[in-house]
ZAVEX-131300 format. One line per field, with one value per residue (C-alpha): residue number from 1; residue in one letter; x negated, y, z negated. Coordinates in Angstrom, 2 decimals, decimal comma, always signed. Each point is the difference from the previous one (the first is absolute). Example, Ala and Ser with C-alpha at 12.3 -4.5 7.8 and 13.67 -1.06 7.14 Angstrom:
<sites>
num <- (1/2)
residu <- (A/S)
c1 <- (-12,30/-1,37)
c2 <- (-4,50/+3,44)
c3 <- (-7,80/+0,66)
</sites>
This chain:
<sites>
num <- (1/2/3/4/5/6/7/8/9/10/11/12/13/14/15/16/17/18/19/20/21/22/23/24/25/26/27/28/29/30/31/32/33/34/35/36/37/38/39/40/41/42/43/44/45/46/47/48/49/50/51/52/53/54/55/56/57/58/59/60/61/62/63/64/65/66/67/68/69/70/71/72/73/74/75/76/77/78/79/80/81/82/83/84/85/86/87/88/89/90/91/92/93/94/95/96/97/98/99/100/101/102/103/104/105/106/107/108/109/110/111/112/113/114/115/116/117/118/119/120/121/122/123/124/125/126/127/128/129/130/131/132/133/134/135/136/137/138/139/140/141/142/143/144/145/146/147/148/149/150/151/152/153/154/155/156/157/158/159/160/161/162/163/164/165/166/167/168/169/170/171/172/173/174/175/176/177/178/179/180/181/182/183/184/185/186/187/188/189/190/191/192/193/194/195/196/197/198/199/200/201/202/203/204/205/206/207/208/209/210/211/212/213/214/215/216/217/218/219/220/221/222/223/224/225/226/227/228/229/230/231/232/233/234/235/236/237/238/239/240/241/242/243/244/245/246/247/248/249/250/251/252/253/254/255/256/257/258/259/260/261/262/263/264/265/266/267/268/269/270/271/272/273/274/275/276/277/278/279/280/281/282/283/284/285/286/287/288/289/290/291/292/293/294/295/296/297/298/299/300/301/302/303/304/305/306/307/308/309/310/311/312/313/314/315/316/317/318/319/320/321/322/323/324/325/326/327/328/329/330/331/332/333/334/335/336/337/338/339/340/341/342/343/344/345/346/347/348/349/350/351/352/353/354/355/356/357/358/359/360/361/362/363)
residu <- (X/X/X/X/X/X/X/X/X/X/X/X/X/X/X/X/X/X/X/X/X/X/X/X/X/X/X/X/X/X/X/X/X/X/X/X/X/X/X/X/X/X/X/X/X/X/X/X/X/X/X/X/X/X/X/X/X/X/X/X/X/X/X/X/X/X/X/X/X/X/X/X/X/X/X/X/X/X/X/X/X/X/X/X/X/X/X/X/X/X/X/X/X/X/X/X/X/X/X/X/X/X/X/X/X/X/X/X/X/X/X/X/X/X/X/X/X/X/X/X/X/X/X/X/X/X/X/X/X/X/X/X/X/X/X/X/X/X/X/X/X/X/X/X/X/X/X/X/X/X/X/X/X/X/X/X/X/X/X/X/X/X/X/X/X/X/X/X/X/X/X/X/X/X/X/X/X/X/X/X/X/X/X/X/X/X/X/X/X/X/X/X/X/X/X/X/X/X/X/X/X/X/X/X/X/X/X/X/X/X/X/X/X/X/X/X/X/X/X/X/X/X/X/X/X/X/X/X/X/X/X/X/X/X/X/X/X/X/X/X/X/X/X/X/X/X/X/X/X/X/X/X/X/X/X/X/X/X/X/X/X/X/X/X/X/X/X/X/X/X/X/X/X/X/X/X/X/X/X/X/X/X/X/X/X/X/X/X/X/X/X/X/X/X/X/X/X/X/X/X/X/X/X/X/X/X/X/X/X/X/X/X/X/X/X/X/X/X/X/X/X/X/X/X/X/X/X/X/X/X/X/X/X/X/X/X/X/X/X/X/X/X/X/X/X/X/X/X/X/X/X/X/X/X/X/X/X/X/X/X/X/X/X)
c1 <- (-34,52/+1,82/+0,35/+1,29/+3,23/+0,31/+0,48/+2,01/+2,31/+0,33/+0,96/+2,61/+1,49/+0,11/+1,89/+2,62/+3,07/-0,07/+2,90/-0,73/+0,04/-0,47/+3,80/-1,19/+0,39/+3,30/+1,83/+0,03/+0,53/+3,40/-0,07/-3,84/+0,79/-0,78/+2,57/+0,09/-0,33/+0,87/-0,22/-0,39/-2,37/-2,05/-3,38/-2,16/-3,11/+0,36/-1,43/+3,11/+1,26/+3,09/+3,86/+1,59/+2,23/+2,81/+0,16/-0,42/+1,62/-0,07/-4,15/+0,65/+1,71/-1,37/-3,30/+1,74/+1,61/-4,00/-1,50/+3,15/-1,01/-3,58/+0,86/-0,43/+3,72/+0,73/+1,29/+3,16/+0,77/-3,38/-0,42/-2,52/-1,27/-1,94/-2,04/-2,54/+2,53/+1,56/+3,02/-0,23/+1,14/-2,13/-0,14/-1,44/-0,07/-0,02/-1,74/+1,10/-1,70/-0,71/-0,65/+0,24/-3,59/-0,39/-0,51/+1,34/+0,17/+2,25/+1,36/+1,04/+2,68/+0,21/+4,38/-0,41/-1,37/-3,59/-2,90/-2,39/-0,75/-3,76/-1,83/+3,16/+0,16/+3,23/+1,45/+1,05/+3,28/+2,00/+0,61/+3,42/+1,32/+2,87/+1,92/-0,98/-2,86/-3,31/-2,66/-2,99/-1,36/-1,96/-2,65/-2,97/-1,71/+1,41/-2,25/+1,40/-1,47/+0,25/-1,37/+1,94/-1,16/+1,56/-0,89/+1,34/+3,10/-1,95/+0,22/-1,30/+0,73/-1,52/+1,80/+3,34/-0,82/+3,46/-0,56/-2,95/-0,95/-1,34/-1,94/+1,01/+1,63/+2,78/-0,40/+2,94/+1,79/+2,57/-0,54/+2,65/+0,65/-0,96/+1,94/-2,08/+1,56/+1,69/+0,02/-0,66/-1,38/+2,00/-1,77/+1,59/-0,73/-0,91/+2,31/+2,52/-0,01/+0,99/-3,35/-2,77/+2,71/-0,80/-3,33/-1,00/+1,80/-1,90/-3,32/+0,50/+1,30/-3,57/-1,76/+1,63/+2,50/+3,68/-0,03/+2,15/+3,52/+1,57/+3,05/+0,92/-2,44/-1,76/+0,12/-2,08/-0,09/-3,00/-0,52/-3,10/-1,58/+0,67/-3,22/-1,12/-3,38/+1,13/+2,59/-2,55/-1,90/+2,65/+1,47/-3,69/-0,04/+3,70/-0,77/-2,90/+1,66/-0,01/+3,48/+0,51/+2,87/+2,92/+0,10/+1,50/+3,01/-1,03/+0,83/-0,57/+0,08/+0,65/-0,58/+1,91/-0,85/-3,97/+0,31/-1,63/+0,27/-1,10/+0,52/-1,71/-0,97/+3,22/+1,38/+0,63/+1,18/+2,25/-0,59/+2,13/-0,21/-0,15/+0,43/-0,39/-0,08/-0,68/+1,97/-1,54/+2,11/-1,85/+1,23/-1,72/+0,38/-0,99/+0,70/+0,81/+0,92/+2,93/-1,07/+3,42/-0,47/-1,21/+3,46/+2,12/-0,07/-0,59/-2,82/-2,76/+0,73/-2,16/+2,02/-1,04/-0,01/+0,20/-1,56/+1,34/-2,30/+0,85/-1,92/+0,72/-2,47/+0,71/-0,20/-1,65/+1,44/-2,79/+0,08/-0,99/-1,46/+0,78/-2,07/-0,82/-2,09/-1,07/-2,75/+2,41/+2,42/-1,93/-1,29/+3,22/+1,10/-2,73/+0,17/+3,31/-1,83/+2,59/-0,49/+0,48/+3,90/+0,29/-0,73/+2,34/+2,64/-1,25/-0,27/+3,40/+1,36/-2,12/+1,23/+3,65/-0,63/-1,45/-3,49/-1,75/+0,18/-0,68/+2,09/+0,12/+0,01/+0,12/-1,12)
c2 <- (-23,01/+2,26/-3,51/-1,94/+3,21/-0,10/-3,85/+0,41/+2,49/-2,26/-2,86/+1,40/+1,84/-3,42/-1,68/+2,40/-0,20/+2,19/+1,78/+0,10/+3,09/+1,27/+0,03/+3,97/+0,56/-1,65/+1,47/+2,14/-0,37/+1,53/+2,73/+1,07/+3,11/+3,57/+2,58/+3,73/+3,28/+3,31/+3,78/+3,21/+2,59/+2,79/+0,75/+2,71/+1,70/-0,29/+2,60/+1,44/-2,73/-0,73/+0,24/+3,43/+1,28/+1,04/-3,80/-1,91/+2,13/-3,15/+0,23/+3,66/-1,36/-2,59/+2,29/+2,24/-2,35/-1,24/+3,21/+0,41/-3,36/+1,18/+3,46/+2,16/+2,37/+1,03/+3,29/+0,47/+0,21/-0,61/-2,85/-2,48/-0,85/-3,22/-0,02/-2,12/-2,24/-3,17/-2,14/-3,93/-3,05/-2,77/-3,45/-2,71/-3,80/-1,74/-3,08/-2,56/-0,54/+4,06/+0,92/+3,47/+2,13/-1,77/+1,80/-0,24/+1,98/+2,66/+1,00/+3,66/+0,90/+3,42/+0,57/+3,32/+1,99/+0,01/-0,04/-2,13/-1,22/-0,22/+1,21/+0,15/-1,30/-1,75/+1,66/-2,77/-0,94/-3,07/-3,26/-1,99/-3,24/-1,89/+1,13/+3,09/-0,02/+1,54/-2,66/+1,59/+4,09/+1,02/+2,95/-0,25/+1,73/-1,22/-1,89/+0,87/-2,18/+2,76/+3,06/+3,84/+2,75/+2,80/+3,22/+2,45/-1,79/-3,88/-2,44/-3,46/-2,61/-3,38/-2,60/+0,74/+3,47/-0,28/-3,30/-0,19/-2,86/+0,13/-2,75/-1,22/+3,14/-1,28/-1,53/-2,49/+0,74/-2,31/-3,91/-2,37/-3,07/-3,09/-3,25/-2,15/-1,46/-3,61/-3,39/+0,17/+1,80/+1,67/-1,00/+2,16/-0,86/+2,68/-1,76/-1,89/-4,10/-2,88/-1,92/+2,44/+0,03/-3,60/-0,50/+2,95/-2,05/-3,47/+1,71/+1,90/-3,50/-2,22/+2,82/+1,06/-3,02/+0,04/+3,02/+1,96/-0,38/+1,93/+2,01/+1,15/+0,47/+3,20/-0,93/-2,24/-0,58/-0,85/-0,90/+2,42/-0,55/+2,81/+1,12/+2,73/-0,94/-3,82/+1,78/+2,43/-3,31/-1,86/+2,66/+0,49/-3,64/+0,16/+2,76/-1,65/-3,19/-1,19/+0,17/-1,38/+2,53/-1,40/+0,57/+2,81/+0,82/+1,05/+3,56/+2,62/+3,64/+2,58/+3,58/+1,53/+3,48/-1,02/-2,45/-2,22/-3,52/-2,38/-3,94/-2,18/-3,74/-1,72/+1,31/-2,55/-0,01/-2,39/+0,01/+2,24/+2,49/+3,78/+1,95/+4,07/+2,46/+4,06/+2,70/+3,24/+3,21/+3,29/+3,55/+2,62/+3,42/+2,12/+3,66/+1,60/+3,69/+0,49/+3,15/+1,75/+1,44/+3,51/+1,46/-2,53/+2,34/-2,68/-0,51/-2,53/-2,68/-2,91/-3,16/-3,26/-3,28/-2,97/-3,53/-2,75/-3,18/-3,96/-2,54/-3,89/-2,33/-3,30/-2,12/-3,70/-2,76/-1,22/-3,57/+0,19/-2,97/-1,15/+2,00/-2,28/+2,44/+3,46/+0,15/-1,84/+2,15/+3,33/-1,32/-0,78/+3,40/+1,70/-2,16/+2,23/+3,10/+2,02/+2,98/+0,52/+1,58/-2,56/-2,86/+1,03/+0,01/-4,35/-0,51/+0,63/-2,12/-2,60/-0,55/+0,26/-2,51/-2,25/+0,11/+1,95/-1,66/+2,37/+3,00/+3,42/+2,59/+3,45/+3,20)
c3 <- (-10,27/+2,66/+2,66/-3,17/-0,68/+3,63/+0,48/-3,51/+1,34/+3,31/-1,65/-1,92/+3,37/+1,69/-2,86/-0,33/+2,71/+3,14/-0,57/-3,51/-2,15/-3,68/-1,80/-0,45/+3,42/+0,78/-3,22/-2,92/-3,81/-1,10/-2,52/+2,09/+1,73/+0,81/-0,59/+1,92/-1,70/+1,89/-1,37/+1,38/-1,28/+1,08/+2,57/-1,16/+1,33/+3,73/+2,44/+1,12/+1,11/-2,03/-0,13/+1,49/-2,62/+2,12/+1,19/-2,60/-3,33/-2,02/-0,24/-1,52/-2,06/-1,13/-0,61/-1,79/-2,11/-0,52/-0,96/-2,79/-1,67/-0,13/-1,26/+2,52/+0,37/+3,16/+0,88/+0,86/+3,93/+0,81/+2,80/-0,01/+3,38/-0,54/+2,95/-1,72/-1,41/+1,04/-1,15/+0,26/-0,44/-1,75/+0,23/-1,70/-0,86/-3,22/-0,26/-2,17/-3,30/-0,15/-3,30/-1,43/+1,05/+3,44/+2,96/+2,58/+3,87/+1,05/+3,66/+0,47/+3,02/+0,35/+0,02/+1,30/+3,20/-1,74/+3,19/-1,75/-4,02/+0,37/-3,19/-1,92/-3,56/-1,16/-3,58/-2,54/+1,21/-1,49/+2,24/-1,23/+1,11/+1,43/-3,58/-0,36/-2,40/+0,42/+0,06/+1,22/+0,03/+3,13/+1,05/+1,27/+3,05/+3,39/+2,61/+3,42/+2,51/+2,85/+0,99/+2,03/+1,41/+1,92/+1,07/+2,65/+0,77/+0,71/-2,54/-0,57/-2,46/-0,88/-1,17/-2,42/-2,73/-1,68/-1,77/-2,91/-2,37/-3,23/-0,99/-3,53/-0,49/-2,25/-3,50/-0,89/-3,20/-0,25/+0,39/+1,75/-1,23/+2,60/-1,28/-0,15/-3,28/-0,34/+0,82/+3,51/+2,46/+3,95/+2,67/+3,27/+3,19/+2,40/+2,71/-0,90/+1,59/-1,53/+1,33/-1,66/-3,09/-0,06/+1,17/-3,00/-2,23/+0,88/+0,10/-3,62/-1,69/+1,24/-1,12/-3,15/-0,43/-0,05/-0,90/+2,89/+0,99/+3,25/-0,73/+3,59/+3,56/-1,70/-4,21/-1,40/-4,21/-0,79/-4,34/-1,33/-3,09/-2,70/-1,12/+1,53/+0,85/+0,90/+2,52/+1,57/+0,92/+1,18/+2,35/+1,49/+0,65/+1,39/+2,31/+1,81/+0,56/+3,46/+1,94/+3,28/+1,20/+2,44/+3,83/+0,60/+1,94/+3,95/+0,47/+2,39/-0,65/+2,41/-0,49/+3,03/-0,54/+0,15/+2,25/-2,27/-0,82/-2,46/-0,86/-2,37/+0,66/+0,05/+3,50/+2,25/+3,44/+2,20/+3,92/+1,72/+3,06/-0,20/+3,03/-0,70/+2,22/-0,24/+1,07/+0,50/+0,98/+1,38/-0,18/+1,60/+0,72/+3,36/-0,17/+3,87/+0,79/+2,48/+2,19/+1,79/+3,04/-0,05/+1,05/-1,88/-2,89/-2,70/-2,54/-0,30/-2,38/-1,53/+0,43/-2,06/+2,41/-2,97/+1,37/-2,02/+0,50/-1,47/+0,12/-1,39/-0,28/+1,14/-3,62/+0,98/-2,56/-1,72/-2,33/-3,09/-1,80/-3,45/-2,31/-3,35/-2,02/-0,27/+2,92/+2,54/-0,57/+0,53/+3,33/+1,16/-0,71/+1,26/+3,29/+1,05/+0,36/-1,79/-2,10/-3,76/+0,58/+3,09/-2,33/-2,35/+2,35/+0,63/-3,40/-1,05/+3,39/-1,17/-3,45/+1,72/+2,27/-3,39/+1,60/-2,70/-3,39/-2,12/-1,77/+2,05/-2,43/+1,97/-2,47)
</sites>
């Protein structure tokens, strides 16, 4: 049974294109999205740890404002010093389809000059959306996936203690509408091409006939049934459709802070020659004392003698071959024995000389 699945599942790799992949992985249905909800609230029960009150008055208050909900009057002129308290900001993401009672996970950031929220519990504190409105309540007990100690003025830390989770800590109380409603259905490509826009648009018609129709290089109107269950199907079936994605563009990406440098499959290289040499300049510093004589009546001072030392590096010119793919390429790069900054220097002479075919993109 297991050798027939495996020479089943071997089959159908074999008859599927190399460059192939499911629709669901080269774009997204419109109107199928997540949406951000932030709040702030309060961090209770930690060991001394918290906020300071003189630094962060807006955690007074906010505990103050707390206990006077619950009940609880405060005296007048007496200062809270909630040193087991902690202001933060949460965070969370709405899935689509939520429905009102789902849960859903929480990330606390502490705002304030709290040293660590591990064994705090989060008080119910509202998260709102984009508009305004509250569409989930949070509290729970914080996970903090860290640990601190410190004792006689040494300290150590493990990982980060001013961030906590709380695993499906929020409940979602008001739903957002996906549209999914209508004649047809948004397909949105990921990255926009023309070629993919087409190829998607071949590969959904043989599968589902003519039933797609490209608006522009990233829409694609594709006509749904309306039933609900009959459109559930069909956009299963849509998503695992087979979609032989266009070659992409040849680009090379440069981080020059890093030194770091990256290029997918499309680079290709013309013969040229690269000669590169290295400079190096030394500076050094010798410290001498100038004695006077004993009846010159000076004093002994410490002198500094700088030594300033450059060297260049005779740079040999070295050919390099065309490069028609990916591994040619590398090896023709890594045959001038230059560094990651020293390469980055012959890249960028390369594609102005039209040797490199490829897009520099320097971040």
């Amino acid at each position: 049974m297991i050798q027939r699945i495996l020479l089943l599942a071997f089959s159908l790799a074999l008859a599927l294109p190399v460059s192939a992949a499911r629709l669901k992985d080269l774009a997204s249905i419109g109107g199928v999205r997540d949406n951000q909800l932030i709040g702030y609230g309060l961090v209770v029960g930690l060991d001394g740890s918290g906020d300071k009150g003189t630094s962060t008055p807006y955690t007074t208050q906010s505990l103050g404002n707390m206990l006077n909900q619950l009940g609880v009057q405060i005296p007048q002129g007496l200062k809270l010093d909630p040193k087991n308290v902690a202001a933060v900001s949460l965070t969370a993401t709405l899935p689509p389809f939520a429905r009102a009672g789902q849960k859903i996970d929480v990330t606390a950031s502490s705002i304030g000059d709290a040293k660590s929220l591990r064994g705090g519990t989060l008080l119910m504190s509202p998260l709102k959306g984009a508009d305004g409105q509250i569409y989930a309540i949070a509290q729970g007990s914080l996970i903090v996936g860290g640990a601190g100690a410190q004792a006689g003025g040494s300290s150590a830390k493990v990982n980060h203690l001013s961030v906590g989770r709380v695993p499906a800590g929020a409940t979602v109380e008001r739903e957002v509408p996906t549209q999914l409603s209508g004649p047809t259905i948004a397909v949105e490509l990921l990255d926009a091409d023309f070629g993919t826009a087409s190829n998607a648009v071949d590969a959904i018609n043989r599968a589902l006939g003519p039933v797609a129709r490209a608006i522009d290089a990233r829409l694609i109107e594709v006509s749904a049934p309306q039933d609900s269950n009959a459109r559930v199907r069909f956009v299963s079936r849509l998503e695992n459709i087979a979609v032989t994605a266009a070659k992409a563009s040849p680009l090379v990406i440069v981080n020059a802070r890093t030194g770091s440098i990256v290029m997918n499959q499309a680079v290709t290289l013309e013969p040229c020659a690269v000669a590169h040499g290295n400079l190096s300049v030394t500076v050094s510093n010798t410290p001498e004392v100038s004695q006077p004589n004993a009846l010159a009546g000076g004093q002994t001072v410490v002198t500094n003698q700088a030594n300033i030392d450059i060297k260049a590096q005779g740079g040999k010119v070295i050919e390099v071959p065309r490069g028609t793919d990916l591994a040619k390429v590398v090896a023709a790069l890594n045959a001038l024995g230059a560094g990651p900054q020293d390469l980055i220097a012959i890249l960028q002479a390369m594609k102005a000389a039209g040797a490199l075919k490829a897009e520099l993109e320097i971040i």
